[in-house]
C-alpha positions as CSV (number, residue, x, y, z in Angstrom):
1,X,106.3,19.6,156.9
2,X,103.2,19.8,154.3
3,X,100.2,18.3,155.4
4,X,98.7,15.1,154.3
5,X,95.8,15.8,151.8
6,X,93.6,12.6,151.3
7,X,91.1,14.2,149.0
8,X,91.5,15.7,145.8
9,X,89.4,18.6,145.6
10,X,91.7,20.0,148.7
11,X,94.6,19.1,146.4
12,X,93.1,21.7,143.8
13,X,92.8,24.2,147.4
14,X,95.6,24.4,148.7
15,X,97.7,27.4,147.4
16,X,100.8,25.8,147.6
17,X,100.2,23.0,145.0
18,X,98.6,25.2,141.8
19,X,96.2,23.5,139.9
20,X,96.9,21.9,136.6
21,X,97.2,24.6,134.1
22,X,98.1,27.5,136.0
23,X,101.5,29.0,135.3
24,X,103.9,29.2,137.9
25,X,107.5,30.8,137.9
26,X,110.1,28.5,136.9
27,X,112.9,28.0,139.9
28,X,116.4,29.5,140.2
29,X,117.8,25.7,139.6
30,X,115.4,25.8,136.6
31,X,117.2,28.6,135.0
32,X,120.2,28.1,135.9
33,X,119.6,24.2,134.2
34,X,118.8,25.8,131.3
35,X,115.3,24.6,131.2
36,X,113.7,28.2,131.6
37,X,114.6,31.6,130.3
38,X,112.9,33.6,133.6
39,X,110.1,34.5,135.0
40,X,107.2,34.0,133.2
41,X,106.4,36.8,131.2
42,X,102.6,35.8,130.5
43,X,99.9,34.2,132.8
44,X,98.5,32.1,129.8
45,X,99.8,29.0,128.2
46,X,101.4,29.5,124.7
47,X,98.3,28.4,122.8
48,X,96.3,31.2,124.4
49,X,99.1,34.0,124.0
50,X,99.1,36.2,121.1
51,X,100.9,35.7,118.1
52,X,102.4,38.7,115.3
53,X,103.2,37.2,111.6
54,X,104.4,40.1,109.5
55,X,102.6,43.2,111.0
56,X,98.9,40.8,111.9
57,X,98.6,39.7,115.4
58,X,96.4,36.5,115.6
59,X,94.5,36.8,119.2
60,X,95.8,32.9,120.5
61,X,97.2,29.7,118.5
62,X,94.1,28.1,118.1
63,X,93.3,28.1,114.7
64,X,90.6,26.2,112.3
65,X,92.1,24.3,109.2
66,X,90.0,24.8,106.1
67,X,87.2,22.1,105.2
68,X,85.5,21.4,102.1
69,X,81.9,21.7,102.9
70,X,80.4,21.3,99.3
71,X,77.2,23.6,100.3
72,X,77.4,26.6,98.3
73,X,75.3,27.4,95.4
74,X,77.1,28.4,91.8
75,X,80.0,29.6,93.9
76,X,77.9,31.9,96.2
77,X,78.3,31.2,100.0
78,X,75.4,30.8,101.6
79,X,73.7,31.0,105.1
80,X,75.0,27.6,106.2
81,X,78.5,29.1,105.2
82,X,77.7,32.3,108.0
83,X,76.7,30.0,110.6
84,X,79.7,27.5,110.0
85,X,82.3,29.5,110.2
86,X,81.0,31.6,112.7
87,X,81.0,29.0,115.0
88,X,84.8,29.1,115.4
89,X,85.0,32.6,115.7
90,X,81.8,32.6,118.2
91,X,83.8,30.0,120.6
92,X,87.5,31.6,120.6
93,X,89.4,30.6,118.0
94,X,91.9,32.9,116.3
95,X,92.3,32.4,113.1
96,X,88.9,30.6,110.7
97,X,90.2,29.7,107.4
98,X,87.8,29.4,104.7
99,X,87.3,26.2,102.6
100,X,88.9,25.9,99.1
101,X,87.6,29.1,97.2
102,X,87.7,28.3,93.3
103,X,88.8,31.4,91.0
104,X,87.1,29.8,88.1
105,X,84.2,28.2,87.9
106,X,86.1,25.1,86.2
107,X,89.0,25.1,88.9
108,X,86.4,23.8,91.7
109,X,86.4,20.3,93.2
110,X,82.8,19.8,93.0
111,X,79.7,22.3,91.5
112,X,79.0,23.0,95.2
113,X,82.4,24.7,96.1
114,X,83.0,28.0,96.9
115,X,84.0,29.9,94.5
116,X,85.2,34.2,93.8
117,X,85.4,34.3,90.1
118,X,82.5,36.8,89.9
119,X,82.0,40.0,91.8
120,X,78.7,39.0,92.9
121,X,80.5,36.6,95.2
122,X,82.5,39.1,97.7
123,X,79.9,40.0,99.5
124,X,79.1,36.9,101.1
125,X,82.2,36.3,101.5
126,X,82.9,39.3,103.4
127,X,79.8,39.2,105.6
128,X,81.7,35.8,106.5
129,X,84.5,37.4,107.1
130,X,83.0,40.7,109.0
131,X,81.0,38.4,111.7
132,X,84.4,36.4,112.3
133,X,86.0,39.9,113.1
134,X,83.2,40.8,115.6
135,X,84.6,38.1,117.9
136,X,88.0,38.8,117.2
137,X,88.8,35.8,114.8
């Protein structure tokens, strides 16, 4: 017989009760329920494991949707652009998507979007997109 924990943090202690989170390996009735394919073939939940789409590997599933800062100026991105979507990269995330990027001036939501129409703008752009790949974004 198990014995009676009264206190939480010895819940989180004892090694027969994992705490929340941790993987465990599913059981034989599990499997043979259908509601497992096997042991576990990776320590971390699904949004931290890897994922391939045609040939790129994204390091986990946690991914930032693009927002429409209206900060850059005629186009260009700027230092608040660096520090903004560095951020996400900085603290984990796989995959940083970059706000609407206009490729005309005339296409843009507002005079303050980001925009590639010009040459000139690819090198912000990229020095965005080289800090994000320091961290593995």
């Amino acid at each position: 017989m198990s014995p009676t924990i009264t206190k939480s943090h010895e819940y989180y202690q004892d090694q027969a009760n994992p705490s929340p989170g941790t993987a465990i390996e599913p059981s034989a009735s599990a499997i043979a329920q259908g509601f497992a394919q096997g042991p576990n073939p990776s320590p971390l939940p699904k949004a931290f494991q890897p994922l391939t789409i045609r040939g790129s590997t994204i390091k986990n599933r946690i991914w930032v949707s693009p927002m429409c800062m209206y900060s850059s100026e005629d186009g260009f991105a700027t230092d608040f652009h660096l520090s903004h979507y560095s951020q996400y990269a900085m603290h984990g995330a796989g995959l940083v998507m970059v706000e609407a990027t206009g490729v005309l001036s005339e296409g843009r939501l507002t005079p303050n979007c980001l925009g590639i129409w010009k040459d000139e703008h690819i090198g912000n752009l990229s020095r965005i997109v080289n800090h994000a790949h320091k961290y593995g974004a």
